[in-house]
ZANUVEX-242424 format. One record per atom (N, C-alpha, C): residue number from 1; residue in one letter; atom name; x, y, z. Coordinates in Angstrom, 1 decimal. Layout:
! residues N
{node NUM "A" "CA" {X Y Z}}
...
This chain:
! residues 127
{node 1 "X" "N" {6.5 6.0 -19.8}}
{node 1 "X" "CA" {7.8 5.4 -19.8}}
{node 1 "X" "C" {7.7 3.8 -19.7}}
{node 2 "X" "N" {8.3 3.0 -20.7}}
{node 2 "X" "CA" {8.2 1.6 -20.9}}
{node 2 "X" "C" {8.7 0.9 -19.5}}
{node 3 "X" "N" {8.6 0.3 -18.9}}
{node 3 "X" "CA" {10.1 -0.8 -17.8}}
{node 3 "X" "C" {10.4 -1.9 -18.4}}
{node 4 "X" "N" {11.5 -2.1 -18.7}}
{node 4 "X" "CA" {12.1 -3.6 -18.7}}
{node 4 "X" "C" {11.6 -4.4 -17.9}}
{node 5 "X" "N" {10.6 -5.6 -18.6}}
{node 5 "X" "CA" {10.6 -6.6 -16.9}}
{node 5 "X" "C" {11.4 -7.9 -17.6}}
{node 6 "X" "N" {12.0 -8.7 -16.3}}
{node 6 "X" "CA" {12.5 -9.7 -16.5}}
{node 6 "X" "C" {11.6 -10.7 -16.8}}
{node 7 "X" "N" {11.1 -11.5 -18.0}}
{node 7 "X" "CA" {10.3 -12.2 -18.1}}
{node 7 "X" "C" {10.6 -13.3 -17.2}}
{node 8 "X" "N" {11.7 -14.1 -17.1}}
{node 8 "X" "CA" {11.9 -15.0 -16.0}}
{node 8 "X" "C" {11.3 -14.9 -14.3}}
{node 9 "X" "N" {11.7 -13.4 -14.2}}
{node 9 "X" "CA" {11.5 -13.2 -12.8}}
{node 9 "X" "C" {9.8 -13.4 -13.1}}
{node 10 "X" "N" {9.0 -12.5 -13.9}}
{node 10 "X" "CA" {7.9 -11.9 -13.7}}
{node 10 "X" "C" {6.9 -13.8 -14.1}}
{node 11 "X" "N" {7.9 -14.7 -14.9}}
{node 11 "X" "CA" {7.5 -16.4 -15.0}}
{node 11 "X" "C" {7.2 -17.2 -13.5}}
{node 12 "X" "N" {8.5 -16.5 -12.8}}
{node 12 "X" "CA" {8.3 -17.4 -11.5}}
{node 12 "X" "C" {7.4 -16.5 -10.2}}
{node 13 "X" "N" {6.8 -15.5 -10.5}}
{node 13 "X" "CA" {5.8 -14.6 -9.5}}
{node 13 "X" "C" {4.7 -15.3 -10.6}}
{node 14 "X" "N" {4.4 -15.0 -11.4}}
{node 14 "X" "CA" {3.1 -16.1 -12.1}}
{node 14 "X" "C" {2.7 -17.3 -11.3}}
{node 15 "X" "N" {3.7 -17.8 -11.3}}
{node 15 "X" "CA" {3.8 -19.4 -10.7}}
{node 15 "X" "C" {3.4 -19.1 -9.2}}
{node 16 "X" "N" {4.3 -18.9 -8.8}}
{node 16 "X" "CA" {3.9 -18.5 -6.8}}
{node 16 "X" "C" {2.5 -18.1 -7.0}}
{node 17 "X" "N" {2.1 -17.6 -7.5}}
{node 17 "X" "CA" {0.6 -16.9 -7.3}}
{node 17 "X" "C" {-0.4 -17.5 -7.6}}
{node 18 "X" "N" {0.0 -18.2 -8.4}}
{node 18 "X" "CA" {-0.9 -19.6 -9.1}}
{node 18 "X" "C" {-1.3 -20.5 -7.9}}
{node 19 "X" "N" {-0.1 -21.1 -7.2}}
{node 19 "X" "CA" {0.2 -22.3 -6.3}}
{node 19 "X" "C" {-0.3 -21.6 -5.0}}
{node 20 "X" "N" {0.0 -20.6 -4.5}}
{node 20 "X" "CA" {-0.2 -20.1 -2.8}}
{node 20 "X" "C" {-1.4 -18.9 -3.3}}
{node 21 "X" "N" {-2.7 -19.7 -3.4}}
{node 21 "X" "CA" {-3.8 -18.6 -3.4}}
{node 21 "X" "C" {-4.2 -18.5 -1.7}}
{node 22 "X" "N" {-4.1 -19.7 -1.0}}
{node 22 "X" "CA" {-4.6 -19.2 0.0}}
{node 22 "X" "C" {-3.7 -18.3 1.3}}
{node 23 "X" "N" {-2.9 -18.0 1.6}}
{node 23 "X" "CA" {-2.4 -17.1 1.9}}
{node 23 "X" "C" {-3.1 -15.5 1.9}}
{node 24 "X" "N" {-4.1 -15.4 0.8}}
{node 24 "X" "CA" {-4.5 -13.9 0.8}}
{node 24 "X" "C" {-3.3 -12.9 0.2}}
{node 25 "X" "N" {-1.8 -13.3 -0.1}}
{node 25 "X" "CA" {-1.4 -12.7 -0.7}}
{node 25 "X" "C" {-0.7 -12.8 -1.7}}
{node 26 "X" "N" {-0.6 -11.4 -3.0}}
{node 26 "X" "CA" {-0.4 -11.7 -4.3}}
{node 26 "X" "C" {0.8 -10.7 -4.6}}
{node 27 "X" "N" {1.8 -11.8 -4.8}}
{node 27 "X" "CA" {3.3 -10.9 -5.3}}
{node 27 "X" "C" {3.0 -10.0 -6.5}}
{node 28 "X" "N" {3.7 -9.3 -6.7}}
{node 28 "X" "CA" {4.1 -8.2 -7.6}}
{node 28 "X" "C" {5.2 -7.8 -8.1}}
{node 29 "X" "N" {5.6 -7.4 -9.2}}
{node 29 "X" "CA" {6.7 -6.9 -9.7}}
{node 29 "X" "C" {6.4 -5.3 -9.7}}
{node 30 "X" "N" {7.4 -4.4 -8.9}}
{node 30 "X" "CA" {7.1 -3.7 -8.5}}
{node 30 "X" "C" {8.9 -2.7 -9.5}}
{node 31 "X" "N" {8.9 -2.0 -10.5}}
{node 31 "X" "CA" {10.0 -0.8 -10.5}}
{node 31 "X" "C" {10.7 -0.2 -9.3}}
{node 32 "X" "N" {11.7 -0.1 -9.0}}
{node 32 "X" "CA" {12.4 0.2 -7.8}}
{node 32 "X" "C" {11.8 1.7 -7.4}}
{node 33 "X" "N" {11.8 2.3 -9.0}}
{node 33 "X" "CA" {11.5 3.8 -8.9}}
{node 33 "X" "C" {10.4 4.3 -8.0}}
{node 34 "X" "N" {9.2 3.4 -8.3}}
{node 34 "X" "CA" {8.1 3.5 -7.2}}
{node 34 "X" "C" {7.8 3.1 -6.1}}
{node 35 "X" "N" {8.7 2.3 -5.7}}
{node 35 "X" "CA" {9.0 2.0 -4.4}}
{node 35 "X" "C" {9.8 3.4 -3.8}}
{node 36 "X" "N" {10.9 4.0 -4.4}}
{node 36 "X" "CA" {11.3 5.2 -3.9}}
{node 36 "X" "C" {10.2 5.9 -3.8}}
{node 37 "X" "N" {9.3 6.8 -5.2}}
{node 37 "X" "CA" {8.6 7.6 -5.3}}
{node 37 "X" "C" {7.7 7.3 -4.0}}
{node 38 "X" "N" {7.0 5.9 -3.5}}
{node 38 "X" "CA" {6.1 5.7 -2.7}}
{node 38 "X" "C" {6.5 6.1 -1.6}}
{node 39 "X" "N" {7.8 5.6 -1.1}}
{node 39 "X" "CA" {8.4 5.6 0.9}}
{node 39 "X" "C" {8.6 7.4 0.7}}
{node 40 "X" "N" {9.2 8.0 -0.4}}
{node 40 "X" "CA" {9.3 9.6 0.0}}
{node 40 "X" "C" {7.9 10.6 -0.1}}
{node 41 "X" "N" {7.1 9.8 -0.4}}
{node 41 "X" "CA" {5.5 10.5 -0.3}}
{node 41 "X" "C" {5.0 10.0 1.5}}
{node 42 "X" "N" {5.2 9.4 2.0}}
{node 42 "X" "CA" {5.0 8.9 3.3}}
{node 42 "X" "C" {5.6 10.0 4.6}}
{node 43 "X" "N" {4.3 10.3 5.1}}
{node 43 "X" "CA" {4.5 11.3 6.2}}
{node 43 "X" "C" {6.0 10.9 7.2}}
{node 44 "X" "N" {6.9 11.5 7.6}}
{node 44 "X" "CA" {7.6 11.4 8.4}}
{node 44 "X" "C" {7.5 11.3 10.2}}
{node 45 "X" "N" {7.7 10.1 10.8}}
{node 45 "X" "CA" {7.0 10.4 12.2}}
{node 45 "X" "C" {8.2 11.2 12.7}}
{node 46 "X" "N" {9.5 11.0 13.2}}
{node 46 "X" "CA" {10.2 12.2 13.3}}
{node 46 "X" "C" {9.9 13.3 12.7}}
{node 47 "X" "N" {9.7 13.4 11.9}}
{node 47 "X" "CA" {9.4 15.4 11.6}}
{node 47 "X" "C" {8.2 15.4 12.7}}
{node 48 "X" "N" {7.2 15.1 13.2}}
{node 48 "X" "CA" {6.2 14.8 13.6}}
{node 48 "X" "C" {6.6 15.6 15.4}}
{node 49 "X" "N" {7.1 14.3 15.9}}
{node 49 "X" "CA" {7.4 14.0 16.8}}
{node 49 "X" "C" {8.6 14.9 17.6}}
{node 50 "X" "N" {9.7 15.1 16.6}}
{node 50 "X" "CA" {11.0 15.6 16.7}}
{node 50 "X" "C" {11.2 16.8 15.9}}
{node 51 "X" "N" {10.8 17.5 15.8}}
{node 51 "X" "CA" {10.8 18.7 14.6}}
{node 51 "X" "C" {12.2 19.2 14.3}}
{node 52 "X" "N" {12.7 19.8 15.3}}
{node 52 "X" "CA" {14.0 20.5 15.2}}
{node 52 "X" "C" {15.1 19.3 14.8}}
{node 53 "X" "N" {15.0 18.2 16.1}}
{node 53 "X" "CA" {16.2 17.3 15.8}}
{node 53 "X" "C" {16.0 16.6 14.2}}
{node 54 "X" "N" {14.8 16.3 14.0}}
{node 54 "X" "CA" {14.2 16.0 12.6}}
{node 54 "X" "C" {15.1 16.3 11.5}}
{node 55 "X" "N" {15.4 17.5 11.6}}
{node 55 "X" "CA" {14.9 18.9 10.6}}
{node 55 "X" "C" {16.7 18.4 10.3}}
{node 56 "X" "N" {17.6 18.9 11.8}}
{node 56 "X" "CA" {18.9 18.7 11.8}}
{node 56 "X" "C" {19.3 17.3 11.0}}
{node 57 "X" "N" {19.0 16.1 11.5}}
{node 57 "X" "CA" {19.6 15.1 11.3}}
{node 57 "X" "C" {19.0 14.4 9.5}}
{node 58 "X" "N" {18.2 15.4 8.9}}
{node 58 "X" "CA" {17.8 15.0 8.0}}
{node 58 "X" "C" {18.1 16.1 7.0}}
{node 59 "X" "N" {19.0 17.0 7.1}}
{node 59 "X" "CA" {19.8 17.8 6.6}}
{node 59 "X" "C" {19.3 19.1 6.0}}
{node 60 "X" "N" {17.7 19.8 6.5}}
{node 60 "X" "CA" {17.3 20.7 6.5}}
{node 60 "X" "C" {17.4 21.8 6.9}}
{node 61 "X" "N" {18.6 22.2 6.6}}
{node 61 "X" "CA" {19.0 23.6 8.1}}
{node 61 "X" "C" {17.7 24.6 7.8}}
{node 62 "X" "N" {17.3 25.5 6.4}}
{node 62 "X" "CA" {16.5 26.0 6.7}}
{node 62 "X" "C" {15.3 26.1 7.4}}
{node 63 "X" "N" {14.6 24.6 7.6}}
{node 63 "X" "CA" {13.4 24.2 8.2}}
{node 63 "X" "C" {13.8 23.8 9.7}}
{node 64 "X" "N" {15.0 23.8 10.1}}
{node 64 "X" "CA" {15.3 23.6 11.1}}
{node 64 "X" "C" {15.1 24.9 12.1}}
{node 65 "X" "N" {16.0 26.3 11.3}}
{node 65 "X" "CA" {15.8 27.6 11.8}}
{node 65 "X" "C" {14.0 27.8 11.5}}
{node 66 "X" "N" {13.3 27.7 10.5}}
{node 66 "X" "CA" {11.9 27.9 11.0}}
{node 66 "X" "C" {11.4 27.3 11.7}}
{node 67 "X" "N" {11.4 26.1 12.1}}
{node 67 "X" "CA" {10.9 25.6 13.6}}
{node 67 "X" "C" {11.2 26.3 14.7}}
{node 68 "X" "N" {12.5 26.8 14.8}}
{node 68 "X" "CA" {12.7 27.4 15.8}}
{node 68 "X" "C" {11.8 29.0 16.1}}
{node 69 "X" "N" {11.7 29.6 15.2}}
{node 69 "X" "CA" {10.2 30.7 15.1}}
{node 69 "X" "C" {8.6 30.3 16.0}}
{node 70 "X" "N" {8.6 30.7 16.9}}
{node 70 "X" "CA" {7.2 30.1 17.7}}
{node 70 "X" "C" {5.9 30.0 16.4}}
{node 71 "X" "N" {5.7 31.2 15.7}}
{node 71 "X" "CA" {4.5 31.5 15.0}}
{node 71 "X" "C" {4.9 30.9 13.8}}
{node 72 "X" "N" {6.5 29.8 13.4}}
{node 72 "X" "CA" {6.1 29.4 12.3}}
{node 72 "X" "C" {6.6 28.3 12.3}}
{node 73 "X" "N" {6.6 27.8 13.6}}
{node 73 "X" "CA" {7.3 26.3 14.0}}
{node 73 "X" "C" {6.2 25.3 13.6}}
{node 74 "X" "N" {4.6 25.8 14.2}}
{node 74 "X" "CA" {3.7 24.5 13.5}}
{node 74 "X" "C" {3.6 24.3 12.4}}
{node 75 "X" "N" {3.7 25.6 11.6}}
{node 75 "X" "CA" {3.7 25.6 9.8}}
{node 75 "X" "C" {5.2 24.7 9.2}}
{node 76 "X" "N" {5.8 24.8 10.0}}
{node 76 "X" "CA" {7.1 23.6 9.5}}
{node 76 "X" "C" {7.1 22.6 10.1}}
{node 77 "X" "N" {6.5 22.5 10.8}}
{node 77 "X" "CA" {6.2 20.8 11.5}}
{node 77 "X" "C" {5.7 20.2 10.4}}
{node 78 "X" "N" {3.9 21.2 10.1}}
{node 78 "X" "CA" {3.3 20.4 9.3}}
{node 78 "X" "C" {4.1 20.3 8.0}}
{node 79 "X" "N" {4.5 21.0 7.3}}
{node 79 "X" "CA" {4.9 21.1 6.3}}
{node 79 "X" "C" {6.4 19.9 5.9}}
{node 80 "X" "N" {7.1 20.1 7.2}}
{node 80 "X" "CA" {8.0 18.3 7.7}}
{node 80 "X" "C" {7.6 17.5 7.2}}
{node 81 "X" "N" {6.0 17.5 7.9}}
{node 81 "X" "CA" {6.0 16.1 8.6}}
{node 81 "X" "C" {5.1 15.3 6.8}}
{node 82 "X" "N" {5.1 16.2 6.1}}
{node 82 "X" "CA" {4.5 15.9 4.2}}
{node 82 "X" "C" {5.5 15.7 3.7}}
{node 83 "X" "N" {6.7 16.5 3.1}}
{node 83 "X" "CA" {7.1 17.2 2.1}}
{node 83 "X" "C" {8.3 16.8 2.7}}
{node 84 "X" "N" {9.0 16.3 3.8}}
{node 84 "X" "CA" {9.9 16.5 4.6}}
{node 84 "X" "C" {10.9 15.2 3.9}}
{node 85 "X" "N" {10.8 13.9 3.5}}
{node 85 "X" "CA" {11.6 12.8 3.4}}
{node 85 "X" "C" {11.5 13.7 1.4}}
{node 86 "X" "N" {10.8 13.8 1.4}}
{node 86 "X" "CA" {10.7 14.3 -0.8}}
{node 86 "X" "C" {12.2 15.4 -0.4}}
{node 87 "X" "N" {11.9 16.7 0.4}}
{node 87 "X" "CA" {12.8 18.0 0.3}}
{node 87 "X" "C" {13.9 17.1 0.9}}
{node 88 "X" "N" {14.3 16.2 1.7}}
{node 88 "X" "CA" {15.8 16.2 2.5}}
{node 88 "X" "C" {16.2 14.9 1.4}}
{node 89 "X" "N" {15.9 14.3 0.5}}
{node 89 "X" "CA" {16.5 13.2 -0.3}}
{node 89 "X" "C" {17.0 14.2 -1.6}}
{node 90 "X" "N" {15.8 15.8 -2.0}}
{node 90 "X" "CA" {16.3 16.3 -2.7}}
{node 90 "X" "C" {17.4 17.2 -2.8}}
{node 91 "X" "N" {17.9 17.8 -1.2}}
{node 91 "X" "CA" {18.5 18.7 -1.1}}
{node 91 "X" "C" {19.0 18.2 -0.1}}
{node 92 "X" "N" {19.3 17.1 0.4}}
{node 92 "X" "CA" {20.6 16.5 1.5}}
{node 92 "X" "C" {21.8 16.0 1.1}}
{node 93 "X" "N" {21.9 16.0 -0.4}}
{node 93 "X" "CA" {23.6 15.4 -0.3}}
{node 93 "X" "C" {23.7 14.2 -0.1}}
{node 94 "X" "N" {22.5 12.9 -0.1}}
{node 94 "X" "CA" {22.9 12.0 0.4}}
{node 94 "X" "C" {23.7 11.2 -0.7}}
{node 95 "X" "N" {24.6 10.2 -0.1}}
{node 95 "X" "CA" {25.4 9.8 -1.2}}
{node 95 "X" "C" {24.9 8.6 -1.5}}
{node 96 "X" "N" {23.6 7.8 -0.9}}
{node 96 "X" "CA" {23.3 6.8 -1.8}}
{node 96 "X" "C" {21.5 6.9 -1.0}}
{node 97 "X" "N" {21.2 6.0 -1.5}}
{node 97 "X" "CA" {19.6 5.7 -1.4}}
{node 97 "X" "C" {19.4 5.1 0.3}}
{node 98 "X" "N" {20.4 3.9 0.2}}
{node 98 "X" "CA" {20.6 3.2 1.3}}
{node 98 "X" "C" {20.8 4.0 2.7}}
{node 99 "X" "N" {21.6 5.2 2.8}}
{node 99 "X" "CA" {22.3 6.1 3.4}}
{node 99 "X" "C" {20.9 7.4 4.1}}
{node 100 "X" "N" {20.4 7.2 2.9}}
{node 100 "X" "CA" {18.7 8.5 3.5}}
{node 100 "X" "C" {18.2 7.7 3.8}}
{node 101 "X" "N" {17.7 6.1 3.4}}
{node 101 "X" "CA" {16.9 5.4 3.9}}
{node 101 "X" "C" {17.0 5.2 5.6}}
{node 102 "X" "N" {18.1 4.5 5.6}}
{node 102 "X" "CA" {18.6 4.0 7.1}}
{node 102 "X" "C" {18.5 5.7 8.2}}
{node 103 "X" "N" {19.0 7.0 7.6}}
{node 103 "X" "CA" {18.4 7.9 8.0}}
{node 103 "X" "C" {17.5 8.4 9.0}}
{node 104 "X" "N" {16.5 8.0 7.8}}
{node 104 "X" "CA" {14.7 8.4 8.1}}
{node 104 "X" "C" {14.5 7.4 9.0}}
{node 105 "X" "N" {15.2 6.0 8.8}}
{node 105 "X" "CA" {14.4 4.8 10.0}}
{node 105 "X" "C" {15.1 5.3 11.4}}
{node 106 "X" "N" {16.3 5.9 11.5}}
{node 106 "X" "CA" {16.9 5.9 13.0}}
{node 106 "X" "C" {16.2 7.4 13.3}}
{node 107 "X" "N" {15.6 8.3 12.4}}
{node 107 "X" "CA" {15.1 10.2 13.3}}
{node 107 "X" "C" {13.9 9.4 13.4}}
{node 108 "X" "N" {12.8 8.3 12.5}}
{node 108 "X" "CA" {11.8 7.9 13.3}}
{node 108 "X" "C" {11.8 7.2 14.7}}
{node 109 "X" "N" {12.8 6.0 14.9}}
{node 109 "X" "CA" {13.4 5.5 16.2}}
{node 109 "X" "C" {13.1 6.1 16.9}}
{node 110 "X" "N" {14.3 7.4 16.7}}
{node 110 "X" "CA" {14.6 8.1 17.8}}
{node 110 "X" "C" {13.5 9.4 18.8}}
{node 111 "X" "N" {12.7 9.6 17.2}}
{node 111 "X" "CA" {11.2 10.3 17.6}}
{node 111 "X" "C" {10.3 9.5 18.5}}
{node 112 "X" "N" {9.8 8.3 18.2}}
{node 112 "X" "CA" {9.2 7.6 19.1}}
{node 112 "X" "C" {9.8 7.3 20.0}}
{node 113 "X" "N" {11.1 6.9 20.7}}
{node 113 "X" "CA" {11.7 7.3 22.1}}
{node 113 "X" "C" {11.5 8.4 22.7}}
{node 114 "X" "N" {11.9 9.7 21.7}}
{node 114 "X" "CA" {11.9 10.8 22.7}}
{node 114 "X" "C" {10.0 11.1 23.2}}
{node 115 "X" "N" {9.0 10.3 22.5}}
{node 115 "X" "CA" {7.7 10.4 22.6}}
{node 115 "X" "C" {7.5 9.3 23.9}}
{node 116 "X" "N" {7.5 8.8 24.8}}
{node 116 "X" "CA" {7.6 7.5 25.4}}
{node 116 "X" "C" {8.6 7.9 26.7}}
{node 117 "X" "N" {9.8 8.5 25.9}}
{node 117 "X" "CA" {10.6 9.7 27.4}}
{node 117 "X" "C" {9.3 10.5 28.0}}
{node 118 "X" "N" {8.9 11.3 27.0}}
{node 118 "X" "CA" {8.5 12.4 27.6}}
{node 118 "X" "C" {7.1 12.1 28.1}}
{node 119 "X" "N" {6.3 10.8 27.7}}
{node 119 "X" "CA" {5.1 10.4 28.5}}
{node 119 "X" "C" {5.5 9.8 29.6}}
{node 120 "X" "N" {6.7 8.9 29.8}}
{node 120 "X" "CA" {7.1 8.4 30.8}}
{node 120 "X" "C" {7.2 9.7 31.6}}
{node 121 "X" "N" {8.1 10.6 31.5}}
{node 121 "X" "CA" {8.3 12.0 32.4}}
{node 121 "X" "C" {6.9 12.3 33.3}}
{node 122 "X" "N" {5.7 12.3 32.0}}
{node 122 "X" "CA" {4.4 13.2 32.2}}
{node 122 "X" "C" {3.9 12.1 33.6}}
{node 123 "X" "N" {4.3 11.2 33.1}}
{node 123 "X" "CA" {3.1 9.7 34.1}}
{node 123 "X" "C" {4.0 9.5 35.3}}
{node 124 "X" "N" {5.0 10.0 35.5}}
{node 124 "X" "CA" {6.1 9.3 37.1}}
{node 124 "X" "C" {6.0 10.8 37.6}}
{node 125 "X" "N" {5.8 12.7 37.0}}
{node 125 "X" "CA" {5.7 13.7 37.5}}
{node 125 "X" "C" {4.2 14.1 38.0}}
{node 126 "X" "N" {3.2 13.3 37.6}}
{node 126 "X" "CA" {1.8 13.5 37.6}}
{node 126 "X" "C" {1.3 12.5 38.9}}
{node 127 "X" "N" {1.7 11.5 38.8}}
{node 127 "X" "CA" {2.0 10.0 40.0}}
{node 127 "X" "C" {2.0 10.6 41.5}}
């Protein structure tokens, strides 16, 4: 599949890249599409962390009820914590890009708090 690039745009990343070599970094013109394709191949730390709340707030009821199964809750954890941002953007309903994005950033948020609650719990009950 061809992309349109904006030759203008793709004229003035030439340039920056030319001028700021030392920095160590080199801009790119990047298709939006693989920026999607990329962030929904990226493990989920909520699925991870938060399985069930995960599952709910990311609009997977079926993987939600299999977490809840003891003998098949780690097989949907792991299976979340892969496959988990690809299946809930494919089959959530969401109504824009922006909308699953901001999503996934608040159930990871909220996964590393509830991780940090419950070590805090473990370290002031152990104390």
């Amino acid at each position: 599949m061809n992309q349109i690039v904006c030759h203008q745009c793709k004229d003035k990343i030439d340039v920056w890249n030319k001028e700021c070599q030392r920095c160590g970094f080199h801009l790119v013109l990047e298709p939006e599409q693989k920026l999607k394709a990329r962030y929904l191949r990226t493990p989920s730390l909520g699925a991870l962390f938060f399985t069930q709340g995960w599952a709910l707030g990311a609009r997977l009821y079926f993987w939600f009820i299999l977490s809840l199964i003891p003998a098949v809750g780690i097989a949907a954890l792991i299976l979340c914590v892969i496959f988990g941002r690809r299946w809930s953007w494919k089959f959530g309903s969401w109504s824009s890009w922006k909308e699953f994005q901001s999503r996934m950033r608040i159930l990871d948020v909220v996964a590393i708090f509830w991780i940090c609650f419950l070590m805090g719990l473990y370290l002031y009950f152990r104390f």
